[in-house]
N, C-alpha and C positions, 0 to 999 in steps of 0.2 A: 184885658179885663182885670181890673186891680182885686187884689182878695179883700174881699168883707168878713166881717164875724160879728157872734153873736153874744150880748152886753152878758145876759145869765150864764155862758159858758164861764168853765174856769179860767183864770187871767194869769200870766206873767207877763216878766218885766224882759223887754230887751235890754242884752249886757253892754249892746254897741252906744242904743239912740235913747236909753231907759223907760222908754214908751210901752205902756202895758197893752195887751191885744187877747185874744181866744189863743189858747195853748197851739189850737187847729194850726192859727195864723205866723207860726213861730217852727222853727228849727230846736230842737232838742240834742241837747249832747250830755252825754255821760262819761263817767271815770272809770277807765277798766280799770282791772286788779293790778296793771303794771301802772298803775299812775298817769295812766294815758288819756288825753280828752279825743273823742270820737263823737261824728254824729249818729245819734240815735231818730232816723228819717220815719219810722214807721209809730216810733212811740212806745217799742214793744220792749227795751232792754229794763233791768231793774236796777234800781238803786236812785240816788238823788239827782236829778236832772239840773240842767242851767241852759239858756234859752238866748235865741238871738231870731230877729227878724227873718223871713226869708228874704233876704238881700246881702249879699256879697259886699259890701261898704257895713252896714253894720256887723258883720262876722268878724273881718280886717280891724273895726275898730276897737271892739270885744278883745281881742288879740295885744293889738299894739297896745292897748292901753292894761292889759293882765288881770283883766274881769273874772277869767276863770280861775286865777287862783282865789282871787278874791270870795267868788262863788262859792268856791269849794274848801275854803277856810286852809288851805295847805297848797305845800309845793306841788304842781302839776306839770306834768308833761306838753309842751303845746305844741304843734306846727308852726311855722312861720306864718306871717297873715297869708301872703301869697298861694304857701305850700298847703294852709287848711280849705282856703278859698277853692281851689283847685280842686282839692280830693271832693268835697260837696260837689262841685258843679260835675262831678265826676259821675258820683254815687247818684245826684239829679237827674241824669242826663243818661244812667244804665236803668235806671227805673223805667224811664219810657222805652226804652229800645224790648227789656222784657216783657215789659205789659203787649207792647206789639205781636212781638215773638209767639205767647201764649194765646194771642186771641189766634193768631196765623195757623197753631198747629191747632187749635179748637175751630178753623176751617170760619174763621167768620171776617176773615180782610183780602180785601182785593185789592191787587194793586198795578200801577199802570194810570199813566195821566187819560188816558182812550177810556181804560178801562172805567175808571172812577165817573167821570163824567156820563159812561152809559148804567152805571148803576145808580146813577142823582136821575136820571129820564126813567129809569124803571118803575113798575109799581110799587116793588118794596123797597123802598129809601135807605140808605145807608143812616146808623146813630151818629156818624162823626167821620168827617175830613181831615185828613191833617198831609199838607201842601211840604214838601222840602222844601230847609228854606234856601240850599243853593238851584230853585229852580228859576226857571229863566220868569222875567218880571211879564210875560205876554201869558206864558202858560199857566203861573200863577196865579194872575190876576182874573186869567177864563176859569180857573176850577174854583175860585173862592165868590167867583159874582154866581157860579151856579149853583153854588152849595148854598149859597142866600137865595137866590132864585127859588131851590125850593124847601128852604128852610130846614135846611139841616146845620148841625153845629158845624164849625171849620174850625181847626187851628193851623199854625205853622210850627214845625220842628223838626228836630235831625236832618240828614242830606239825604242825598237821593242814595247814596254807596251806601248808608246804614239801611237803606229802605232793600236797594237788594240784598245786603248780606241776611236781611232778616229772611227775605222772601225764597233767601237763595236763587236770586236771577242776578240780571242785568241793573243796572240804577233805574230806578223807578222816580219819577217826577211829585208821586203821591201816593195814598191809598185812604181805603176807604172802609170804613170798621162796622158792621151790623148792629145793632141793636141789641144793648144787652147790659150787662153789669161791666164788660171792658170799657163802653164808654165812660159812663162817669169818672172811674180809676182811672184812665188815659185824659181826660179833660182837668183833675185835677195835678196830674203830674205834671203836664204839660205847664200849667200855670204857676204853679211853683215853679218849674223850673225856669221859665222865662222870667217869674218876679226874680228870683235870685243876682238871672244877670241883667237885671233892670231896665227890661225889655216892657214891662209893664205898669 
């Protein structure tokens, strides 16, 4: 699902592909005090921001081509494309796994390919699916036709070893997250993160 936004939101420019979007629809990075460019993923640091698409190809090109000094009218600190790209899909990629984590210990995810599956048959419906994506393409494909089945969100993300280290078991094929305010915040992480590595 490709991100959309909204015309009346605030707008920047991306530094990679110079295409303006919703602040939402963009990656934020700022200058610490050492001179350093970091991304700023929640929106919350202070000072002058500079912006790039969420996609790993416009970050890289931002990079190669010295947008953020430019941005930031003076010498800055950067990562290599490679080595900034990375730390993001980093920082993307611990966002989901905490969001998980905090719904887990607030007792609202289940997890277990069995298990998910009989919480989609239950009366209370799970808010959101989300399938590892190293699960086998048979078991996959049964949890995500029954999460459509009965109309619950799905996504795919993380592995099955990040699903148990969260869960503290075994690898888990899936899990399945109640209703509530984790889903929304887990549905948009998730998408950022997969737009990032251009998976959407």
């Amino acid at each position: 699902m490709a991100l959309k936004g909204n015309s009346e939101a605030p707008q920047r420019s991306c530094l990679g592909c110079r295409t303006s979007k919703d602040k939402s629809l963009l990656i934020r990075f700022v200058q610490t005090p050492e001179m350093e460019i970091l991304p700023d993923l929640e929106n919350k640091l202070p000072g002058r921001g500079a912006y790039t698409c969420i996609d790993k190809r416009c970050l890289a090109a931002a990079v190669e081509q010295r947008q953020f000094k430019r941005s930031f009218k003076h010498d800055v600190s950067v990562m290599s494309a490679e080595q900034l790209v990375e730390f993001v899909r980093q920082q993307l990629h611990g966002r989901i796994i905490g969001l998980i984590g905090l719904a887990n210990k607030a007792g609202l995810v289940t997890g277990g390919g069995s298990m998910v599956s009989d919480a989609l048959k239950g009366k209370k419906k799970p808010g959101l699916v989300i399938v590892a994506t190293d699960v086998s393409e048979a078991i996959g494909s049964k949890l995500i036709h029954a999460a459509e089945a009965h109309r619950v969100p799905h996504r795919t993300a993380v592995t099955k070893d990040d699903f148990g280290a969260i869960l503290g078991k075994a690898p888990r094929s899936a899990v399945a997250v109640a209703s509530g305010g984790f889903v929304a915040q887990l549905v948009k992480a998730i998408d950022r993160y997969r737009n990032f590595l251009g998976e959407v």
